[in-house]
C-alpha positions in Angstrom: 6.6 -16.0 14.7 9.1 -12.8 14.1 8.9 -11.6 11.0 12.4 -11.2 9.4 14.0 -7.6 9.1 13.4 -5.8 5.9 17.6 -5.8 5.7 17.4 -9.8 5.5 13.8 -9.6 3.6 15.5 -7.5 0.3 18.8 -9.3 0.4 16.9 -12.5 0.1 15.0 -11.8 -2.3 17.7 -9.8 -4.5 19.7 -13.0 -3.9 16.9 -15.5 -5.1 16.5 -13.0 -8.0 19.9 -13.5 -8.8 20.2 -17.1 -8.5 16.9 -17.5 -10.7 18.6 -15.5 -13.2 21.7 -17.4 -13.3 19.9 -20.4 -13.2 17.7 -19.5 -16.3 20.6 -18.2 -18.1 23.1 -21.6 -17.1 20.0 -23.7 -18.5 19.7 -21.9 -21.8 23.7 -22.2 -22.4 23.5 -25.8 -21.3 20.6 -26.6 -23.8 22.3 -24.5 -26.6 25.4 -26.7 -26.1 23.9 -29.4 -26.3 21.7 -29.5 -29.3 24.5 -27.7 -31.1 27.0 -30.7 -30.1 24.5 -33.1 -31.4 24.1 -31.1 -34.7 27.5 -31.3 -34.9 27.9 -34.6 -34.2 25.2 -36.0 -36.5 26.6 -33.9 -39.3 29.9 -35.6 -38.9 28.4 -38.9 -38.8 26.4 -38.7 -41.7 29.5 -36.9 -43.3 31.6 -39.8 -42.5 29.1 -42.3 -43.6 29.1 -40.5 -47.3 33.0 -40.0 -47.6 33.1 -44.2 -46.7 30.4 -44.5 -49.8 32.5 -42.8 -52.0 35.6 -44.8 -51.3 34.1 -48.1 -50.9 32.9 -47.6 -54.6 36.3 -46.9 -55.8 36.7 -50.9 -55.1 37.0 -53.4 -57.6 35.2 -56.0 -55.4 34.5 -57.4 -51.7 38.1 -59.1 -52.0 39.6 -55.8 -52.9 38.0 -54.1 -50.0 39.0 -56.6 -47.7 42.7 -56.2 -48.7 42.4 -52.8 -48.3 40.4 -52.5 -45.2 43.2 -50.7 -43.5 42.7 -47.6 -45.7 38.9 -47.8 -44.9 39.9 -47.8 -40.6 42.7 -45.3 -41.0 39.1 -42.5 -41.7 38.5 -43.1 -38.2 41.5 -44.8 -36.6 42.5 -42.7 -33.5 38.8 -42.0 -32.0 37.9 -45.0 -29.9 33.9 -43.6 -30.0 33.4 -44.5 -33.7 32.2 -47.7 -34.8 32.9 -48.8 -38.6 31.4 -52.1 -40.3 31.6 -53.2 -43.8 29.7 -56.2 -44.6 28.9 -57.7 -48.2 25.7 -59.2 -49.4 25.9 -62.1 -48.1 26.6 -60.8 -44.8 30.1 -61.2 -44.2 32.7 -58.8 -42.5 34.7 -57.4 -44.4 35.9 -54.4 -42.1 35.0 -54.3 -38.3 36.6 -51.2 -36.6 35.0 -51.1 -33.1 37.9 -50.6 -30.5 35.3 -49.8 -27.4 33.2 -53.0 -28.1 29.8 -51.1 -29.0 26.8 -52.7 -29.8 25.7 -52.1 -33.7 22.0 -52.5 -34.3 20.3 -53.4 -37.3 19.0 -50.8 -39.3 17.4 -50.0 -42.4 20.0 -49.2 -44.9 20.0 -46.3 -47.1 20.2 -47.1 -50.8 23.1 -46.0 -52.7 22.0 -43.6 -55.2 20.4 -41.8 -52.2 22.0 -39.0 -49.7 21.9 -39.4 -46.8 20.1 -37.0 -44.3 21.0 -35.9 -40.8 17.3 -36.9 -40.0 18.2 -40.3 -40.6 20.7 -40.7 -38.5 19.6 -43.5 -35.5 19.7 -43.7 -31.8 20.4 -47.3 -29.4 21.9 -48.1 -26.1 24.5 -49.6 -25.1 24.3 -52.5 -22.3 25.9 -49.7 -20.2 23.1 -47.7 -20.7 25.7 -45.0 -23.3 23.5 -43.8 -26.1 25.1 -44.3 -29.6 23.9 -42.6 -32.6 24.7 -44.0 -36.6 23.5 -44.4 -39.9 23.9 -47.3 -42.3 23.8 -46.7 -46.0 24.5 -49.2 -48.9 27.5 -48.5 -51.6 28.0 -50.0 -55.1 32.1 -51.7 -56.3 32.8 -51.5 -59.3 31.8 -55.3 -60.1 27.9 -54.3 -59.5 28.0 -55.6 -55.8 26.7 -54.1 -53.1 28.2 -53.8 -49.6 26.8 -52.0 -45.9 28.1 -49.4 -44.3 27.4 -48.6 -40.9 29.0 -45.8 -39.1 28.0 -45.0 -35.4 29.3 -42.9 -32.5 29.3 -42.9 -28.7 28.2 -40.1 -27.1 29.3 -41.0 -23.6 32.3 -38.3 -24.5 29.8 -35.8 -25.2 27.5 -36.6 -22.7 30.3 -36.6 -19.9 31.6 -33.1 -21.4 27.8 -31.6 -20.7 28.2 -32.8 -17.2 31.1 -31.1 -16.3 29.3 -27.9 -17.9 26.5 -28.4 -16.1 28.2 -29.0 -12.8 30.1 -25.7 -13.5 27.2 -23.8 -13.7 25.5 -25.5 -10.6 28.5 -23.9 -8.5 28.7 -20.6 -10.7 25.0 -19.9 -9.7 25.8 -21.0 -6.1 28.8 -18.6 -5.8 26.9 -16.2 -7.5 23.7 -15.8 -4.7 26.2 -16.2 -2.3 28.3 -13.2 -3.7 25.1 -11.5 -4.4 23.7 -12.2 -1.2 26.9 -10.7 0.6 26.3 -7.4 -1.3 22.8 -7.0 -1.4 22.9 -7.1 2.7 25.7 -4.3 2.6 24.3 -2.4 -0.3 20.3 -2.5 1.5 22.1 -2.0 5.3 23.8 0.9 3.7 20.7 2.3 1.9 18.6 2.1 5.1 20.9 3.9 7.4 18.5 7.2 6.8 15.2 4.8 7.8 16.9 3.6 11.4 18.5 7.6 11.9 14.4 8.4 11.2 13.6 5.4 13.5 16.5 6.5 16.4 15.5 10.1 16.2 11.5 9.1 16.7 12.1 6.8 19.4 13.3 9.7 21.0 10.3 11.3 21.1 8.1 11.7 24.6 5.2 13.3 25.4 7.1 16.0 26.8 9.0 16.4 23.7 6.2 16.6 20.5 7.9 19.9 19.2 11.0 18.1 18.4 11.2 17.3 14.8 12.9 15.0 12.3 16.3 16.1 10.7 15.4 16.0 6.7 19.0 17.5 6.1 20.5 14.6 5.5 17.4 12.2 4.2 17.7 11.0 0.9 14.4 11.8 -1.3 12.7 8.7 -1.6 12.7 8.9 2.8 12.3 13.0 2.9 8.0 12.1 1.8 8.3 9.7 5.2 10.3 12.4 7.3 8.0 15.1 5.8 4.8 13.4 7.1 6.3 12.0 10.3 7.1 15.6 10.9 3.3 16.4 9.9 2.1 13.9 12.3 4.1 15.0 15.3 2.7 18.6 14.6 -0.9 17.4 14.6 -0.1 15.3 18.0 1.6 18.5 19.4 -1.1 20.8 18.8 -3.8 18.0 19.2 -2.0 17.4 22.9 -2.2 20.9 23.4 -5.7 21.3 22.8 -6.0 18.1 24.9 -4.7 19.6 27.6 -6.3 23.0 27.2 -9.8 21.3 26.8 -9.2 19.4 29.9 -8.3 23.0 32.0 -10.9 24.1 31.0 -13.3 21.7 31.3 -12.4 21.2 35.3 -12.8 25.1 35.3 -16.0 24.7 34.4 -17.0 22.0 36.4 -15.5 23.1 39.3 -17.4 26.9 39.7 -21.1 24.8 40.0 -19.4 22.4 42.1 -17.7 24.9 44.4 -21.6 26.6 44.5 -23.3 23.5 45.2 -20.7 23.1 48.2 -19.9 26.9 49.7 -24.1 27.0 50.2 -24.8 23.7 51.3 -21.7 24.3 53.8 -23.7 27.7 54.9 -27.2 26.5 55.1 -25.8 23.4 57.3 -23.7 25.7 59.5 -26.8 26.2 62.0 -30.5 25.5 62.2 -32.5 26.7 59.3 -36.0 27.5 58.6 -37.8 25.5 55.9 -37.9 28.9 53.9 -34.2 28.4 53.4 -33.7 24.8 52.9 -36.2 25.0 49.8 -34.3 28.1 48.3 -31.0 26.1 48.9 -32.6 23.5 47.1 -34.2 25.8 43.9 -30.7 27.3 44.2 -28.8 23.8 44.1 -31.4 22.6 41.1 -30.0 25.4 38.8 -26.6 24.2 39.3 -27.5 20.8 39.0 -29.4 21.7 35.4 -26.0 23.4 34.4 -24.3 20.5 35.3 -26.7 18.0 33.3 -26.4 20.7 30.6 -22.5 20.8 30.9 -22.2 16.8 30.2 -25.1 16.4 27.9 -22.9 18.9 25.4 -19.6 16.9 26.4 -21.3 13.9 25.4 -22.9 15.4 21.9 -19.2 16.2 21.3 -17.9 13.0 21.9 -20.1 11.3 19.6 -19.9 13.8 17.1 -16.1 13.3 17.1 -16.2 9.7 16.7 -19.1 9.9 14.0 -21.5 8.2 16.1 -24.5 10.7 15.1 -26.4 10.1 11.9 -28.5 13.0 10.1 -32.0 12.5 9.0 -32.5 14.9 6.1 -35.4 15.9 5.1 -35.9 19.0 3.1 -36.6 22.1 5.0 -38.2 25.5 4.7 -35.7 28.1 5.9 -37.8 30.3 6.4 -40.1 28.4 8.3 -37.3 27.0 10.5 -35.4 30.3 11.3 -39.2 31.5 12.0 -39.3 28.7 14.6 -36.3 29.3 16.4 -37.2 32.7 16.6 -40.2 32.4 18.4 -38.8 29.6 20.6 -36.2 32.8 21.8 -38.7 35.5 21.5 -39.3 35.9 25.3 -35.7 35.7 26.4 -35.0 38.3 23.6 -38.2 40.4 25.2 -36.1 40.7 28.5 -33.0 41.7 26.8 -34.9 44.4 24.9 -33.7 42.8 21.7 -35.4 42.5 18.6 -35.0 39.7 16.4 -35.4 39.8 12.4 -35.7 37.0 9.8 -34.8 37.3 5.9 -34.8 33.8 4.7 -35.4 32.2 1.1 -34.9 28.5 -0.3 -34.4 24.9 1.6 -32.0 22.9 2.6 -31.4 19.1 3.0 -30.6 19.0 6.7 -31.4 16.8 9.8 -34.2 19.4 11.4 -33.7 18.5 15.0 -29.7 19.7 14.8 -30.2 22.3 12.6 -32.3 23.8 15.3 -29.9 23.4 17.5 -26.9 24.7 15.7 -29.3 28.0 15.2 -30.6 28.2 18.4 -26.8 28.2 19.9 -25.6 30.7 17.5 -28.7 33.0 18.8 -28.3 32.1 22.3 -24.4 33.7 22.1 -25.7 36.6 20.0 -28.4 37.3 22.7 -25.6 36.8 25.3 -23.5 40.1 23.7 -26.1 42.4 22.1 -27.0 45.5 23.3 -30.5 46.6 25.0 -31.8 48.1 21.8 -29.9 46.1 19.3 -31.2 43.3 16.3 -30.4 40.5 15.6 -30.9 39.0 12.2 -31.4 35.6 11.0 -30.8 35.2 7.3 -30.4 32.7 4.6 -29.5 33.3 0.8 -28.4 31.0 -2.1 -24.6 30.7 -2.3 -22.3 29.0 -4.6 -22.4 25.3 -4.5 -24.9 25.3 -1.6 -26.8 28.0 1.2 -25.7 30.4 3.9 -27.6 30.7 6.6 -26.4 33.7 8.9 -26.8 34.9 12.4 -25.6 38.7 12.7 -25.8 40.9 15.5 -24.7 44.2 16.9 -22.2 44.7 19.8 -18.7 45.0 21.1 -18.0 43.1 18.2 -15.0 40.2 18.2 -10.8 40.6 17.5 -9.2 39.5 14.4 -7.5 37.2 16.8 -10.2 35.4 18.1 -12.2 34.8 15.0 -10.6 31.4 13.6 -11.2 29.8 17.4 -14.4 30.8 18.9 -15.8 27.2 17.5 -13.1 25.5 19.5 -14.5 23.7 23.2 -14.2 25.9 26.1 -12.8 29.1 24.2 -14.1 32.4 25.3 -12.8 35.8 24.0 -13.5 36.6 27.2 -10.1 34.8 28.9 -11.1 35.7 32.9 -14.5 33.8 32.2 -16.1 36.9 33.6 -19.5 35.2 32.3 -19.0 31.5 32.7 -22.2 31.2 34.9 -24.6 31.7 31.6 -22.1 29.8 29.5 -20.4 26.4 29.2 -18.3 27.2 26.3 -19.4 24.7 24.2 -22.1 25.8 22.3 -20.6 27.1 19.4 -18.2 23.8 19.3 -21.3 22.0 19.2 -22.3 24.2 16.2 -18.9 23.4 14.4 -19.7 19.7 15.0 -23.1 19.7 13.4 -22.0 21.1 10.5 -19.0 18.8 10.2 -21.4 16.0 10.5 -23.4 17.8 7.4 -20.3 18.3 5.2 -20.7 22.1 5.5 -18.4 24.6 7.8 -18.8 27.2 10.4 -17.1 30.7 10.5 -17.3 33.9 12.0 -16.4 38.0 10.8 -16.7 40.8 13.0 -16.7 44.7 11.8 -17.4 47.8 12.4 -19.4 46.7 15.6 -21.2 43.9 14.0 -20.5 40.1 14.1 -22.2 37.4 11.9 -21.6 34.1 12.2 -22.4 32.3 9.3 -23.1 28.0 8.4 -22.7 26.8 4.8 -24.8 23.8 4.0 -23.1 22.2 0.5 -25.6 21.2 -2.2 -23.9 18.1 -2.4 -22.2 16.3 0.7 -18.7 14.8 -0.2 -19.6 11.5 1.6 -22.3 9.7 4.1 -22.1 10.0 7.5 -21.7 7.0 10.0 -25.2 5.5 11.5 -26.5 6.3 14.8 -25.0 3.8 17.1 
């Protein structure tokens, strides 16, 4: 099922908020009306009811009254909803005003030397189903008898009046979503023209075109945060698909040279009959490009895992010194044949997976090995830092450019841009280092002077946050 647009989702709901408000605020008027009409209305029965007392005991006697029942009407002659009976002791009529024909009930009657109280004002039905409201009090003549008064009101009047109201606002509440619904859709269309310009212009956007960016000119500020990271976004894609794409070069560079070997000698030793001499030095020969190969997609596949935090470290606390002394010796034979010397200065321990620390140490000295000098040292160091340990690989030589510095840890990046030594290297070893120490919370970086480069791993004291298991 569609969802509805967010147009047609806020004018709804502005529109239900509007009609719930009108609604609440019709309901309150109605039931304000109507208990003050029925205040009002008791008052004047009960008002009525005492104004009758006092002139019914201005009478000589029952005959008196009767004779002058025609003053007694004239109190409420002209309202066809009141209802007016005089009776004596005895029960008899001596007034009867009741020109709609309303039922009068029997009711307790107030005595005469008591006021009457809107509380005692009563309720009945009439065969209709109208509700009537009266009181009945009892008044003294002047001859010591006593008569009953009732007075009583329909409120059919009153009740038909509250209709009409209440049918008013029914259709005022009505008219009002409607109204409200007609501008909230043109008010929220109008404030989202900047969200479907940002939506137009990034539909726009192709592969071929991630440097375009999003026009913020005319964006009003609670979109320019949205256009701001959208623009963010398409700048980490850009370079992200340029790195893509340069990775990729470079990686069917690489595979290509061992490939090309394995091909151009098997082509030549096949060319015409060989000795078994040569067929097992074309084989040694296509074994070494074969290892590079298996060494080539082993890395790749470190990488990838790395990258999608599919490796997880088993710390344990180290010796520094003790592991730098290890690597050290594992190298000490290639360094032998490259007349280096290799020197280790190390104090403290780190919590760090042993098995990729050794790795990330041994890469850093196999590129250090790669570019120093017959003659030269190379140092392996560690030393307290803030917040956690450096530990250090520094070596003499032609030393690396300003330029090059913040992306020798990238895949496939060599200062050296003609790949004039891409048979000893892959170009991925020191990635490989910058993902291990991703994967330990630390960081990688290199400085090169006067002749001598260090490249240097910070292991924090305190990772920010675990890392993912080992799949």
């Amino acid at each position: 099922m569609q969802r509805p647009s967010l147009t047609i989702t806020l004018a709804g709901t502005f529109s239900l908020i509007t009609l719930l408000t009108l609604y609440f605020v019709g309901s309150y008027l109605y039931t304000n009306l109507y208990d003050q009409l029925l205040r009002s209305d008791t008052a004047e029965i009960v008002l009525k009811a005492q104004h009758l007392r006092s002139l019914v005991a201005a009478e000589a006697s029952a005959a008196a009254l009767h004779a002058d029942a025609a003053r007694f009407e004239g109190q409420v002659a002209g309202n066809n909803v009141y209802v007016v009976q005089i009776r004596s002791n005895d029960d008899r009529v001596l007034m009867d005003f009741n020109p709609s024909g309303l039922p009068v009930a029997a009711a307790p009657a107030i005595p005469e030397r008591t006021t009457a109280q809107d509380t005692e004002v009563r309720k009945w039905r009439s065969a209709s189903g109208g509700e009537i409201r009266g009181i009945t009090v009892q008044a003294q003549l002047r001859d010591g008898d006593r008569v009953t008064i009732v007075v009583a009101r329909s409120l059919d009047d009153i009740l038909d009046l509250l209709e009409r109201y209440r049918s008013t606002i029914l259709r005022a509440a009505a008219l009002g979503a409607l109204v409200a619904m007609a501008l909230s859709y043109t008010l929220v269309r109008q404030a989202l023209r900047p969200l479907r310009r940002i939506t137009d212009e990034a539909s726009r956007i192709t592969m071929e075109g991630l440097n375009v960016r999003l026009d913020q000119t005319r964006t009003s500020p609670e979109l320019r945060e949205l256009g701001i990271s959208l623009n963010g976004m398409l700048a980490r894609l850009e370079r992200g698909f340029q790195l893509l794409s340069n990775y990729t070069e470079n990686l069917a560079h690489d595979l290509r040279t061992p490939v090309n070997n394995l091909r151009g000698q098997t082509e030549v030793i096949l060319s015409r009959a060989r000795s078994a001499e040569d067929y097992q030095v074309l084989l040694a020969s296509n074994l070494e490009e074969y290892e590079r190969l298996s060494r080539m997609i082993e890395n790749i596949l470190f990488l990838a895992r790395a990258g999608n935090a599919q490796i997880a470290l088993r710390r344990t606390n180290l010796d520094l010194e003790e592991q730098l002394q290890q690597v050290a010796e594992y190298f000490e034979g290639l360094a032998d044949e490259s007349g280096v010397s290799l020197q280790v200065r190390a104090t403290g321990r780190i919590a760090a997976d042993a098995v990729l620390f050794r790795r990330a140490i041994g890469n850093l000295l196999s590129n250090a090995l790669r570019y120093t000098p017959r003659g030269g040292v190379i140092e392996l160091t560690a030393a307290r830092a803030p917040d956690g340990t450096v530990v250090c690989v520094g070596n003499q030589g032609p030393g690396i450019a300003p330029e090059h510095l913040d992306r020798i840890f990238e895949r496939f990046y060599r200062v050296d841009q003609a790949r004039s030594n891409s048979a000893d290297s892959t170009g991925l070893g020191l990635a490989i280092v910058r993902s291990i120490m991703d994967l330990h919370q630390g960081r990688a970086s290199a400085e090169s002077r006067g002749g001598f480069t260090r490249l240097s791993l910070f292991f924090p004291d305190h990772p920010a946050q675990p890392v993912a298991t080992r799949s």
